[in-house]
VOGU-3710 file (C-alpha; in Angstrom, 3 decimals, decimal comma):
1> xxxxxxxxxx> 0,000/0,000/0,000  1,624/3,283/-1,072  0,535/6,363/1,814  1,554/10,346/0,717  2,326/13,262/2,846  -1,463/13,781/3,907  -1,890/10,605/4,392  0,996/10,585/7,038  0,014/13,393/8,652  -3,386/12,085/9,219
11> xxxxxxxxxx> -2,635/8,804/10,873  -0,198/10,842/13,305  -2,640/13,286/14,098  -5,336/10,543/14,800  -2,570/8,632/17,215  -2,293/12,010/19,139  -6,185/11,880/19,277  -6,685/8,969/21,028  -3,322/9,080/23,692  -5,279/12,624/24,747
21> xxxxxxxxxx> -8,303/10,495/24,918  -6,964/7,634/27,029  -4,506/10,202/29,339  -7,551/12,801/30,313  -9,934/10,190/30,764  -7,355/7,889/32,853  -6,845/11,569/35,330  -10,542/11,833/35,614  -10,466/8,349/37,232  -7,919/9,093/39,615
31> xxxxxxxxxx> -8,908/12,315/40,682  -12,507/10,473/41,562  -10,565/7,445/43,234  -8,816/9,870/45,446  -12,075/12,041/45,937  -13,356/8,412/47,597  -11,119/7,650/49,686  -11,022/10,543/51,201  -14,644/10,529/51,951  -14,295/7,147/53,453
41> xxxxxxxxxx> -10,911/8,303/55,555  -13,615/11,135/56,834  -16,147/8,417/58,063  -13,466/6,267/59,346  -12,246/9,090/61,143  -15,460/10,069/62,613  -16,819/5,945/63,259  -15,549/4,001/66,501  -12,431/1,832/66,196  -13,341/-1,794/66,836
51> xxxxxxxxxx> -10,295/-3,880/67,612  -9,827/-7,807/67,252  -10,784/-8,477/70,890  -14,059/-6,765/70,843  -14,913/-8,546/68,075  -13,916/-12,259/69,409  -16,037/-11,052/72,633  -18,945/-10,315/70,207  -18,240/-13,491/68,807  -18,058/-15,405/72,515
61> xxxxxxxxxx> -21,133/-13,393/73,384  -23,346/-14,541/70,248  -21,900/-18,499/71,009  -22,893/-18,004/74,719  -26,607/-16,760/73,877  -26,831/-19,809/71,427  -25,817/-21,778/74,108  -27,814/-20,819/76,754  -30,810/-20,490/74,331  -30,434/-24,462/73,420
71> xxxxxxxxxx> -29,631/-25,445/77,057  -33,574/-23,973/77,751  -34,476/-25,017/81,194  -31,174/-26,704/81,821  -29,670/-23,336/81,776  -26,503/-24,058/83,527  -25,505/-26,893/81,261  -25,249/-24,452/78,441  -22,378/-22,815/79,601  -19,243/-23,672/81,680
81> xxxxxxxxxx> -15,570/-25,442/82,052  -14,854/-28,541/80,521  -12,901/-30,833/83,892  -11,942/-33,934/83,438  -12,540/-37,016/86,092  -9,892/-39,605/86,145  -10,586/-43,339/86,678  -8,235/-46,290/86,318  -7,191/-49,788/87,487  -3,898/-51,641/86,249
91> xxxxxxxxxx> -5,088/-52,038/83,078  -7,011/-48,884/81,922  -6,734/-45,388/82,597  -9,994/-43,466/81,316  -10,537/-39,607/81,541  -14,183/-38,594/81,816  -15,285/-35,312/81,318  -17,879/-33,039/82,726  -19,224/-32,056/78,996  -21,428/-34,685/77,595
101> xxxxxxxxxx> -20,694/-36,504/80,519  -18,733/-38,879/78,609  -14,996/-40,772/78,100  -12,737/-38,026/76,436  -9,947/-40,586/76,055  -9,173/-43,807/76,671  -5,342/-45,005/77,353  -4,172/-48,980/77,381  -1,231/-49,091/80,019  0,437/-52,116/78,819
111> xxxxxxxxxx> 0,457/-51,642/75,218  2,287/-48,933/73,272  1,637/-47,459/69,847  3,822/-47,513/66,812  5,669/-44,325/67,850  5,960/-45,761/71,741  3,052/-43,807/73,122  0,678/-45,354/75,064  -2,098/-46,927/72,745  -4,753/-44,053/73,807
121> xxxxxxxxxx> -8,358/-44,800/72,195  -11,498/-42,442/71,782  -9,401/-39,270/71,916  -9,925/-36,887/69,466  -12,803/-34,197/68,868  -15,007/-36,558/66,677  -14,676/-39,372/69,496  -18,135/-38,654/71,381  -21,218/-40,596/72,244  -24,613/-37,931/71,985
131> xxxxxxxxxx> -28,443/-38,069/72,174  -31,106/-34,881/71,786  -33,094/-34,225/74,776  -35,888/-31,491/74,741  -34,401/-28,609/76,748  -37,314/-26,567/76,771  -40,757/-26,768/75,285  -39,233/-25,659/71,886  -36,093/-25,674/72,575  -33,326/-29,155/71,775
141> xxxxxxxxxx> -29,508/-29,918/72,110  -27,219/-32,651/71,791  -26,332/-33,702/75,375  -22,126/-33,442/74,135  -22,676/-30,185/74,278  -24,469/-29,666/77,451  -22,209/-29,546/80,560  -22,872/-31,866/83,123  -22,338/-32,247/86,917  -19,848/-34,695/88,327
151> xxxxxxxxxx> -19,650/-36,682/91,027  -16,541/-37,597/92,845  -14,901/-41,019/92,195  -16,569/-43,859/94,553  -14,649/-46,350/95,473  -16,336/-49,818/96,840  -15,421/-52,632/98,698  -14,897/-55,074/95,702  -12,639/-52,185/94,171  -15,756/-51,114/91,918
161> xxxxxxxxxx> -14,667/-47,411/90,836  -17,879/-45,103/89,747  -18,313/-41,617/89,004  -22,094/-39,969/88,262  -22,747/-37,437/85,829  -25,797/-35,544/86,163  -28,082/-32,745/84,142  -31,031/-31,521/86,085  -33,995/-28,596/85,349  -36,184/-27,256/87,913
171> xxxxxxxxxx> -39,126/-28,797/86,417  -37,494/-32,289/87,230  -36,269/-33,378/84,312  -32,945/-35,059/84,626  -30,179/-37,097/82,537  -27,849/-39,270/84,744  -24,961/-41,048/83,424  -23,469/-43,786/85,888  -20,216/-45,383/84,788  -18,781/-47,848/86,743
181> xxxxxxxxxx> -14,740/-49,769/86,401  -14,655/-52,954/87,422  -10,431/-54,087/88,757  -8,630/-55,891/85,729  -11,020/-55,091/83,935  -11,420/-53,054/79,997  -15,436/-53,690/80,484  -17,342/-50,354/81,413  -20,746/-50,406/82,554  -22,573/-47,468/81,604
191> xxxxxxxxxx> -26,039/-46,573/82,579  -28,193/-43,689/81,355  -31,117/-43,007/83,454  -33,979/-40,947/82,642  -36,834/-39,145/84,669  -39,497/-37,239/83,004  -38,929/-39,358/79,817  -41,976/-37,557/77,382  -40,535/-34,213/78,293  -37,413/-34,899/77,688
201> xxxxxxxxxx> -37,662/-37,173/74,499  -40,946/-37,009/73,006  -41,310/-40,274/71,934  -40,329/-43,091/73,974  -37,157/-43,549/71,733  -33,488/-42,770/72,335  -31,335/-42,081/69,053  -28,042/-42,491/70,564  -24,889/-41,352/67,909  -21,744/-42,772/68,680
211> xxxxxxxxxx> -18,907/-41,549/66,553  -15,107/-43,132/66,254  -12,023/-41,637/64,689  -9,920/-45,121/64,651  -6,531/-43,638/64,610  -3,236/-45,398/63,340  -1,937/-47,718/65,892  0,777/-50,152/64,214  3,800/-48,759/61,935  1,987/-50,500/58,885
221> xxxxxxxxxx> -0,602/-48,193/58,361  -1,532/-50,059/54,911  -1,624/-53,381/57,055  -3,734/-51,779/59,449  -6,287/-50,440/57,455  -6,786/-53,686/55,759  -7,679/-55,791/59,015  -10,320/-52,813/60,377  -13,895/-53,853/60,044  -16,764/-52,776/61,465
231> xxxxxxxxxx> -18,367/-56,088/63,459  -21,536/-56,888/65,064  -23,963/-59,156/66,711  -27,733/-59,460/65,732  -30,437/-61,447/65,635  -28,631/-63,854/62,948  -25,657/-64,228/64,880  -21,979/-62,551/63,942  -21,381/-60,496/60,590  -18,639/-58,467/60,015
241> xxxxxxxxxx> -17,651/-55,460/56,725  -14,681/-54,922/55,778  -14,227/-50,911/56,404  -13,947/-48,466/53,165  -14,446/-45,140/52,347  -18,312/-45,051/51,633  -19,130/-48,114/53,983  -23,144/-47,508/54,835  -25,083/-50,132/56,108  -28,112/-50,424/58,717
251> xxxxxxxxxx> -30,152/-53,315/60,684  -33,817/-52,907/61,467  -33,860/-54,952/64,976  -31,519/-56,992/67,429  -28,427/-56,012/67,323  -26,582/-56,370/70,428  -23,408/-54,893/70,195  -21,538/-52,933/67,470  -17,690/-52,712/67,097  -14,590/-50,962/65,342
261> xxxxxxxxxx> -12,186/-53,242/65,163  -8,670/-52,503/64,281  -5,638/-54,515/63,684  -4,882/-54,779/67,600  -7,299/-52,865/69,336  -11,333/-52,510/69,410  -13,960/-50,274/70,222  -17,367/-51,643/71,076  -20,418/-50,492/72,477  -22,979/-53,189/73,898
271> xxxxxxxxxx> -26,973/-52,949/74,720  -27,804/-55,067/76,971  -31,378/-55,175/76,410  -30,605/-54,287/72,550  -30,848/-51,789/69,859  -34,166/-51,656/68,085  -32,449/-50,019/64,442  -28,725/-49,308/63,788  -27,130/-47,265/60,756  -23,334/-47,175/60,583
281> xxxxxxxxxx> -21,649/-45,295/57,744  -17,771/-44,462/57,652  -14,875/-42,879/55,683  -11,389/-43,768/55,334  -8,727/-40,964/53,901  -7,162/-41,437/50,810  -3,687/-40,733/51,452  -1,690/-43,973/53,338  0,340/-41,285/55,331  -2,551/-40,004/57,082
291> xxxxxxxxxx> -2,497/-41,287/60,949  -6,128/-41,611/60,558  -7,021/-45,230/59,965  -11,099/-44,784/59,456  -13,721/-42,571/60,956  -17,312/-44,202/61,887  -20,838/-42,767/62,501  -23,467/-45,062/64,441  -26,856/-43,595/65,036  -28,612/-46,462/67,121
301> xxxxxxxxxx> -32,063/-46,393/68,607  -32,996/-47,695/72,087  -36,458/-48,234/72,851  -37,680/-46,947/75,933  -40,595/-48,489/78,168  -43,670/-46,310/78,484  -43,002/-44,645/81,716  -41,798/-41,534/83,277  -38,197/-42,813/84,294  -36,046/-44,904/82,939
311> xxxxxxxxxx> -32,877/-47,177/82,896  -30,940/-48,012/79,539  -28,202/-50,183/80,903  -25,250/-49,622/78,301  -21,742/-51,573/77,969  -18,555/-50,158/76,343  -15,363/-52,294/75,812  -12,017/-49,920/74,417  -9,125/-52,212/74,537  -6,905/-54,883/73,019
321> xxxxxxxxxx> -8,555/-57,782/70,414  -7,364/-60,479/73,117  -8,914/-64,129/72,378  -9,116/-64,953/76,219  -10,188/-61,578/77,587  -13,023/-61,061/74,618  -14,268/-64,695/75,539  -14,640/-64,440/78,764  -17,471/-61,993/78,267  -19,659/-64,498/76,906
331> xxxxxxxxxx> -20,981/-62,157/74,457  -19,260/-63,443/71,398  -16,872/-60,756/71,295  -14,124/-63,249/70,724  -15,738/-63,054/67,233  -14,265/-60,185/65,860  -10,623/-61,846/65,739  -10,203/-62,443/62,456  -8,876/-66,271/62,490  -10,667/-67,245/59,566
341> xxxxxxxxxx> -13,384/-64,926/57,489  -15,227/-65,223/54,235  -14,175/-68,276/51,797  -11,683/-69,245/54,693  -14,279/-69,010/57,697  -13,237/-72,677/58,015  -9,932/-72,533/59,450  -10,815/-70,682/62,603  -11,819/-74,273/63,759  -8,380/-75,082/63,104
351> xxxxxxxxxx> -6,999/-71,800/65,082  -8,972/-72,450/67,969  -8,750/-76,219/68,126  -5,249/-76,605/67,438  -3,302/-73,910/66,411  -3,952/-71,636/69,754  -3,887/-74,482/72,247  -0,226/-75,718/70,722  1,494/-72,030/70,634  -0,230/-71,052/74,194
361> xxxxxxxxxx> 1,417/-74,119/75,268  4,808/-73,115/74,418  3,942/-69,374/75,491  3,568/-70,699/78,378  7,483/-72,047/78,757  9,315/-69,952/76,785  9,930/-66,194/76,915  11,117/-66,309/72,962  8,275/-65,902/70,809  10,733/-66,711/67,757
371> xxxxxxxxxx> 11,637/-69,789/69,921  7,946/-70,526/70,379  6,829/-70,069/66,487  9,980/-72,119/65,583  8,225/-75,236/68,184  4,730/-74,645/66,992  6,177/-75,643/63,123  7,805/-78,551/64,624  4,542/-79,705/66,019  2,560/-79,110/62,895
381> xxxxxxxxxx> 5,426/-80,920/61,046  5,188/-83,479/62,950  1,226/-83,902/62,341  1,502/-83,819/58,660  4,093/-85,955/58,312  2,225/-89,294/57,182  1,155/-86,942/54,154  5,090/-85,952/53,333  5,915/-89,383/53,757  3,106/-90,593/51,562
391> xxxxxxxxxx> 4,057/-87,597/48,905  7,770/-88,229/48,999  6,890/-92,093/48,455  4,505/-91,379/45,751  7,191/-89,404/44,210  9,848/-92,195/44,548  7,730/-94,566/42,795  7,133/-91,919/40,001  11,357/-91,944/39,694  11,515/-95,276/39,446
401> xxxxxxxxxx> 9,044/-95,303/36,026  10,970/-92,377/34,658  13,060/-94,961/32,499  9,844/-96,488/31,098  8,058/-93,604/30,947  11,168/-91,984/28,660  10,429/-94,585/26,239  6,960/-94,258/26,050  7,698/-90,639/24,852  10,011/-91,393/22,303
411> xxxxxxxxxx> 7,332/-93,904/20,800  4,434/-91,951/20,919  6,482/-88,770/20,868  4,218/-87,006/17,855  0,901/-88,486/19,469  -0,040/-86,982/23,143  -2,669/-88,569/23,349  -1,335/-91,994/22,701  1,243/-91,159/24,925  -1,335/-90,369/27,975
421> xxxxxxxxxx> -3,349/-93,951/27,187  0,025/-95,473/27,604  0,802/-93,970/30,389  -2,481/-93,955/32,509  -1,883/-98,449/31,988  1,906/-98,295/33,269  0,695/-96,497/36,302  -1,843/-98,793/36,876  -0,343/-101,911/36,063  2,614/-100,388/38,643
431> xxxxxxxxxx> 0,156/-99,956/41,147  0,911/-95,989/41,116  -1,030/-93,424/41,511  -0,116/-90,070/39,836  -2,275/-88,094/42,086  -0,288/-89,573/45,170  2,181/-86,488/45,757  -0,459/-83,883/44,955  -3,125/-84,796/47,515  -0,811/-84,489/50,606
441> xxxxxxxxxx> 0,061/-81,412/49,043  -3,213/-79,600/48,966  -4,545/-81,031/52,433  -1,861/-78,765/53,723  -3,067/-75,814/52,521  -5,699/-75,081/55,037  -3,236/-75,297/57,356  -0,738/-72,516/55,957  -4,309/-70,487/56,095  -5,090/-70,952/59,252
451> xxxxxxxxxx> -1,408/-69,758/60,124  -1,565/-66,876/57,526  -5,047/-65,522/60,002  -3,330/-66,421/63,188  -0,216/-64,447/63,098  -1,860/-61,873/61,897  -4,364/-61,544/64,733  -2,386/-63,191/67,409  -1,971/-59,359/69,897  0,521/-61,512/72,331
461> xxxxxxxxxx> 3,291/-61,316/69,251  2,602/-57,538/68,752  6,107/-55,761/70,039  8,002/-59,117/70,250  11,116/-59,036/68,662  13,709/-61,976/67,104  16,787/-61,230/65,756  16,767/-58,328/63,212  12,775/-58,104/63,573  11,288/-55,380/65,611
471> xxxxxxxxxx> 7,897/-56,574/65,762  6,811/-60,148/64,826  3,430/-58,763/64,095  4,618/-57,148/61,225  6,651/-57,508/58,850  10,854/-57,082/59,019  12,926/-54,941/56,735  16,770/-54,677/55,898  16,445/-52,349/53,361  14,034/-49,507/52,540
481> xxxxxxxxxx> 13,533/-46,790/49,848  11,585/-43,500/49,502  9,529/-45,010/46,597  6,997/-47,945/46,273  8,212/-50,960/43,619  4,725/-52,592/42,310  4,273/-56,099/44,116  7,659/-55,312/46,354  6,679/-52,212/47,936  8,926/-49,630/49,875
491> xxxxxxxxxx> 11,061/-52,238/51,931  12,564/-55,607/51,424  11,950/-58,128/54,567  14,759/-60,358/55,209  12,509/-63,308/56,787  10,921/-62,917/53,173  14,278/-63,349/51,555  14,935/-66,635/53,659  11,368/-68,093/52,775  11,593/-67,415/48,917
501> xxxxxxxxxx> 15,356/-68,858/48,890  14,713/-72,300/50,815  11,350/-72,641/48,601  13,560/-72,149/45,632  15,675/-75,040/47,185  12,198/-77,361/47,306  11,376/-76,568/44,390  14,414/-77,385/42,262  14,773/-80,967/44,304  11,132/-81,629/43,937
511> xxxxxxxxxx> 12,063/-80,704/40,287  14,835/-83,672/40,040  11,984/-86,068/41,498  9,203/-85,556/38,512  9,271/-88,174/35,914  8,264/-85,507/33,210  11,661/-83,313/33,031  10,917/-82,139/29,326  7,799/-80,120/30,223  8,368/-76,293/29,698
521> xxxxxxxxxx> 6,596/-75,449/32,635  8,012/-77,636/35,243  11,410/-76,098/33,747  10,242/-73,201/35,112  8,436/-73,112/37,736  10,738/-73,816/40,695  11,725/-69,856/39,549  8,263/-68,437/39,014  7,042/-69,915/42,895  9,775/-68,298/44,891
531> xxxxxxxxxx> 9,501/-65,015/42,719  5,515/-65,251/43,392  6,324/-65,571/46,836  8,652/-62,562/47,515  5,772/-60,618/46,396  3,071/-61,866/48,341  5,345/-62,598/51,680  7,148/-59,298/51,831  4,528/-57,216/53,401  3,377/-60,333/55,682
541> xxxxxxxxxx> 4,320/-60,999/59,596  7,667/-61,813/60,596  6,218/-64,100/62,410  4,565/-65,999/59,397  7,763/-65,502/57,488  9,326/-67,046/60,020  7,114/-69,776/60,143  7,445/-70,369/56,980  11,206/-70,629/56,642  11,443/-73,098/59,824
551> xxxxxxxxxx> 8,937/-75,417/57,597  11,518/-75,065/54,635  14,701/-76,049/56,250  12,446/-78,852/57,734  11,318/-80,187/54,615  14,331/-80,437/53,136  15,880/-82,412/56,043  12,883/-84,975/55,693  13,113/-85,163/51,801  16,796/-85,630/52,511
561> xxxxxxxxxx> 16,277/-88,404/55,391  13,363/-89,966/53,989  15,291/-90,341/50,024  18,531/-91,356/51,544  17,160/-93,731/55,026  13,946/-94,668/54,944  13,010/-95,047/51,162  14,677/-98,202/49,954  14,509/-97,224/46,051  15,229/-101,634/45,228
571> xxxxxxxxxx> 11,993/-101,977/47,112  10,022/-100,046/45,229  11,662/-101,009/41,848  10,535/-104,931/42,866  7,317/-103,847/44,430  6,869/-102,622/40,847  7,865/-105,677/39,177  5,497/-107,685/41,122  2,572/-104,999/41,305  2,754/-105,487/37,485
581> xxxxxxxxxx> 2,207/-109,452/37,249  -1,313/-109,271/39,286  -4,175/-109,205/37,570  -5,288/-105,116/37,258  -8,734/-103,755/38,298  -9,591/-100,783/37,128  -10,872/-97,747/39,351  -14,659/-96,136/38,026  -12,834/-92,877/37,452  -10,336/-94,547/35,075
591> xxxxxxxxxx> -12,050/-96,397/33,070  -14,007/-93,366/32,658  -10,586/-91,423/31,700  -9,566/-93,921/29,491  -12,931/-93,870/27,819  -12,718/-90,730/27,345  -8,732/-90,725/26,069  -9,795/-93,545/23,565  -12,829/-91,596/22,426  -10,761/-88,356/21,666
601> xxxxxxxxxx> -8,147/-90,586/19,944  -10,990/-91,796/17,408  -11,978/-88,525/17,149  -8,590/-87,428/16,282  -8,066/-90,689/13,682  -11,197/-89,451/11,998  -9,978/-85,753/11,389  -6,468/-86,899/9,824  -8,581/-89,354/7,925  -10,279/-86,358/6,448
611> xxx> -7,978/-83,853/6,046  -5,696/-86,628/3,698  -8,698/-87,203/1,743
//
C-alpha cells in the first residue's frame, strides 16, 4: 500500500487523538478514586475503632446466647468449664469429662503405639457418644454439648470405681450417666437413666450417635487399614464389613453390640437389652500417610418403656482384640478376631482347636516368641508328616518309572494322546497313583491359612522381637527406599528373603523327582514360585515368614532323610515288578478317563482321515 504526505500526517494526528483520549480520561479516574477515599478516611475518622478483641467477645457473646438459648431449662448446662474425672485400674486409665458426661480418652497401660506412646483410644474431637433431649418446650440440644455435673470417684469394697454425671432442670427433668470400672477389667458399665422421659424425648425412643475416629496404631498403616472392620452381633448371629471409604449399612432390629475393630485394638459399644435399628456409615482418607485409619458414625435407637423414668443399661469395651479376655465376656466378642473370614471361615476351627492351644502351650514355657513359632512348626510338622511321607513315596515310585516312561515318549512322541493312554496303563499296572504327591500337598493348605489368620491376629506377638525383627506382628525390613516398587513395595523383609530362597531349594529338588523333566513349565516353575512368593510374603508378619522358613529347612531335612534312610529305592523297583504281574482292576474314574482318552483318539483318527482325503 503506497501512503503520501497527507496521508501521514493524518494517521499521526489521529494517534495524538486517542493518547489525549486515554490520558484525560485515565486523570478523571484518579482524581474520583482519590475524591473516595477521602470521603471514606472522613467516616473512618469520625466511626468508633473496633479492635480484634471486641470482636472475638462479640463473637463469645453470640456463642454463649446460642448456648444458653439451646440449654432452655437446663440453663446451667449451656455454659461452663470442661474438667476432666480420672478413673483407672492396672489395666485402663480413662478420663471422663464433665461435657457430655462422657470418656474423652481412653489409654491402654500395657500396650504402646507404633511411635511408643501409650495406645490411647477415643481421643480426638469426633470421638463422642450424643443423644437430643428437649431442653425446653421448643427448645433441643445434643447432650455433648451440654455440661454436666460430676460426682466424685466412689470407690467400693470389691474395688468397683464409679463416678455420676448428672443434668437436672427445675421442672425435674434429669439425665444421669453412671459409669462404673470394674479391677482388671477393659469392660465399662454405663447406665443412662432418665426421669421425666416424654418431656425430655418425646417419643419413647433414644437415638443415641456414637462416633469413632480409629486412629493409626501399628507402623503399617496399609496393614492396618486392611484388618479394620466394622463387626456386630444381631439377631442372625456374627457379621462383620470390611471398612472403606463409603461403607453404609443399617439393621432394622436386634443387634446387640456394634464394634470398630482394628488390627490390635477394638472399640465396642454393647446394649444389653438391645438396639431396636442401627445405621453405621464411615470414611477412610485417601492418602496412606494419614495417621487416621477410618472414621465411623453409628446412630442407634434404644427403645424406651412407656413410663416416666427410665434405665438403659449400656456396655462399652475400648481395649486390646485379646482371644481370652473377649471370651470371657460371653458375648461373642471373641468373634471379631479375624482367624478365619469369608471363603476361609473354616480354618478358625483349626486356630482355635489346634493352632492356639499348641502355641499357648509353648507361650507358656518360653519367653522367645521366635523360639515358640519355631516349636509350633515342629509340632505341625510333625502332624503332617504321614502326608510328606506318603508324597515323597509317591514321588519315589514316580522316579523309578521315569526310564519307562522316557520310552513311552520317544514312541508316541508325535501323538499326546497316545502317549497319555500309555501312560495312565503303566501307572496302573505299577500300582501308582499319579495323584499320590499332589493330595498331601493340597490337604496342607488349610493349614498354611489358618497360620496366615493367626499371626496376623495373634496381639501376644505384637512388640516381640527376634533377631533383626522389631515386631513379629509385622513384617521385618533390611532395606528400605523413599519409593513404592509394584508387588515389592517400599522395603525388602529379610525373613521374606529366607522363605523365597529355601522354597527355591524345594522346588528345584522336587524338580529332580518328577518323571516328566521335558515339560516347559516344570522347567520353570521352581523360579516363578519363589519369585511369586517374595511378592506376596514381603509385606506379611515376621512371624509368618518365620514360620514359613522353619517349615523349609524342615522339609528339606525330611526329603533328605526320607530319600537317603527310609526309602529303599530296590523296594520299590521290585514292588513294581510284582505290582505289574497281578491281575489289574480298574478304578470307576479310570475307566471313565480312558474312555474318554480312547474316544478323543478316534476322534482325532477321523480328522487326519479327512484332512488326507
Amino acid at each position: 500500500m503506497n501512503l503520501d504526505r497527507n496521508s501521514i500526517i493524518g494517521l499521526v494526528l489521529l494517534a495524538f487523538l486517542f493518547f489525549g483520549y486515554f490520558y484525560f480520561t485515565r486523570q478523571g479516574q484518579i482524581e474520583l478514586e482519590m475524591k473516595q477515599k477521602r470521603i471514606a478516611d472522613s467516616i473512618a475518622k469520625l466511626a468508633p475503632k473496633v479492635n480484634p478483641q471486641v470482636r472475638t467477645l462479640d463473637s463469645l457473646r453470640a456463642d454463649t446466647l446460642s448456648r444458653t438459648s439451646a440449654a432452655g431449662q437446663f440453663a446451667d448446662a449451656g455454659l461452663g468449664k470442661e474438667e476432666i474425672t480420672v478413673v483407672e485400674n492396672n489395666r485402663i486409665r480413662i478420663g471422663f469429662t464433665n461435657k457430655g458426661g462422657q470418656p474423652a480418652y481412653v489409654q491402654l497401660k500395657d500396650y504402646l503405639s507404633h511411635d511408643s506412646t501409650p495406645v490411647t483410644l477415643a481421643s480426638s474431637e469426633f470421638d463422642k457418644f450424643t443423644y437430643r433431649i428437649n431442653t425446653a418446650p421448643s427448645s433441643t440440644a445434643e447432650t455433648a454439648e451440654l455440661f454436666f455435673t460430676a460426682s466424685p470417684v466412689n470407690k467400693d469394697a470389691d474395688g468397683n470405681q464409679s463416678v455420676v454425671y448428672t443434668l437436672a432442670d427445675s421442672t425435674g427433668k434429669s439425665v444421669q450417666h453412671t459409669f462404673v470400672l470394674k479391677p482388671d477389667n477393659y469392660m465399662v458399665d454405663w447406665t443412662i437413666t432418665l426421669n421425666q422421659v416424654p418431656q425430655l424425648l418425646g417419643k419413647n425412643t433414644l437415638g443415641l450417635v456414637w462416633q469413632v475416629k480409629a486412629r493409626q496404631q501399628e507402623k503399617d498403616v496399609v496393614g492396618e487399614r486392611r484388618e479394620t472392620q466394622v463387626d456386630i452381633v444381631n439377631a442372625d448371629g456374627f457379621d462383620y464389613f470390611t471398612m472403606k471409604d463409603g461403607l453404609s449399612e443399617q439393621w432394622e432390629e436386634g443387634v446387640k453390640w456394634l464394634s470398630v475393630k482394628q488390627k490390635f485394638f477394638n472399640h465396642t459399644l454393647i446394649a444389653k437389652n438391645g438396639f431396636s435399628r442401627a445405621e453405621v456409615s464411615a470414611t477412610v482418607p485417601p492418602s496412606d500417610t494419614s495417621r487416621e485409619v477410618a472414621s465411623t458414625t453409628a446412630s442407634l435407637n434404644i427403645v424406651i418403656p412407656a413410663g416416666t423414668s427410665a434405665s438403659i443399661p449400656l456396655q462399652f469395651y475400648f481395649g486390646p482384640n485379646d482371644f481370652k479376655i473377649l471370651k470371657s465376656y460371653k458375648i461373642e466378642l471373641e468373634d471379631i478376631i479375624n482367624l478365619g473370614q469369608g471363603a476361609y471361615a473354616f480354618v478358625k476351627y483349626i486356630n482355635r482347636a489346634i493352632i492356639m492351644p499348641v502355641f499357648n502351650a509353648f507361650e507358656g514355657f518360653f519367653s522367645s516368641y521366635g523360639l515358640v513359632v519355631a516349636l509350633l512348626t515342629i509340632i505341625i510338622r510333625l502332624l503332617t508328616s504321614p502326608l510328606i511321607y506318603s508324597s515323597y513315596l509317591s514321588g519315589a515310585k514316580m522316579k523309578a518309572l521315569r526310564p519307562e516312561l522316557d520310552l513311552l515318549k520317544q514312541k508316541h512322541k508325535d501323538d499326546q494322546q497316545a502317549y497319555s493312554m500309555e501312560q495312565m496303563k503303566l501307572f496302573r499296572s505299577a500300582g501308582v497313583n499319579p495323584l499320590g504327591g499332589c493330595i498331601p500337598a493340597l490337604l496342607q493348605i488349610p493349614i498354611f491359612f489358618s497360620l496366615y489368620s493367626f499371626f496376623n491376629a495373634e496381639i501376644s506377638l505384637r512388640g516381640q522381637s527376634f533377631w533383626w525383627a522389631q515386631d513379629l506382628s509385622s513384617y521385618d525390613k533390611i532395606l528400605t527406599w523413599s519409593f513404592n516398587i509394584p508387588f515389592i513395595g517400599s522395603h525388602l523383609s529379610l525373613f521374606t528373603l529366607l522363605a523365597v530362597f529355601t522354597s527355591l531349594l524345594i522346588s528345584i529338588y522336587s524338580m529332580s523327582m518328577t518323571p516328566d523333566q521335558d515339560n516347559p513349565m516344570l522347567k520353570y516353575m521352581p523360579y516363578i514360585f519363589p519369585i511369586m512368593l517374595l511378592g506376596i510374603f514381603n509385606g506379611l508378619p515376621a512371624a509368618l515368614t518365620w514360620y514359613y522358613t522353619v517349615s523349609n529347612v524342615i522339609t528339606l531335612l525330611m526329603q533328605f532323610v526320607i530319600q537317603r534312610f527310609i526309602i529303599d529305592h530296590d523296594k520299590i523297583l521290585a514292588k513294581i515288578e510284582e505290582n505289574k504281574k497281578k491281575p489289574v482292576t480298574k478304578p470307576k474314574w479310570q475307566e471313565r478317563l480312558e474312555s474318554m482318552q480312547q474316544t478323543q483318539q478316534k476322534l482325532d483318527d477321523m480328522k487326519k482321515k479327512t484332512g488326507k482325503k
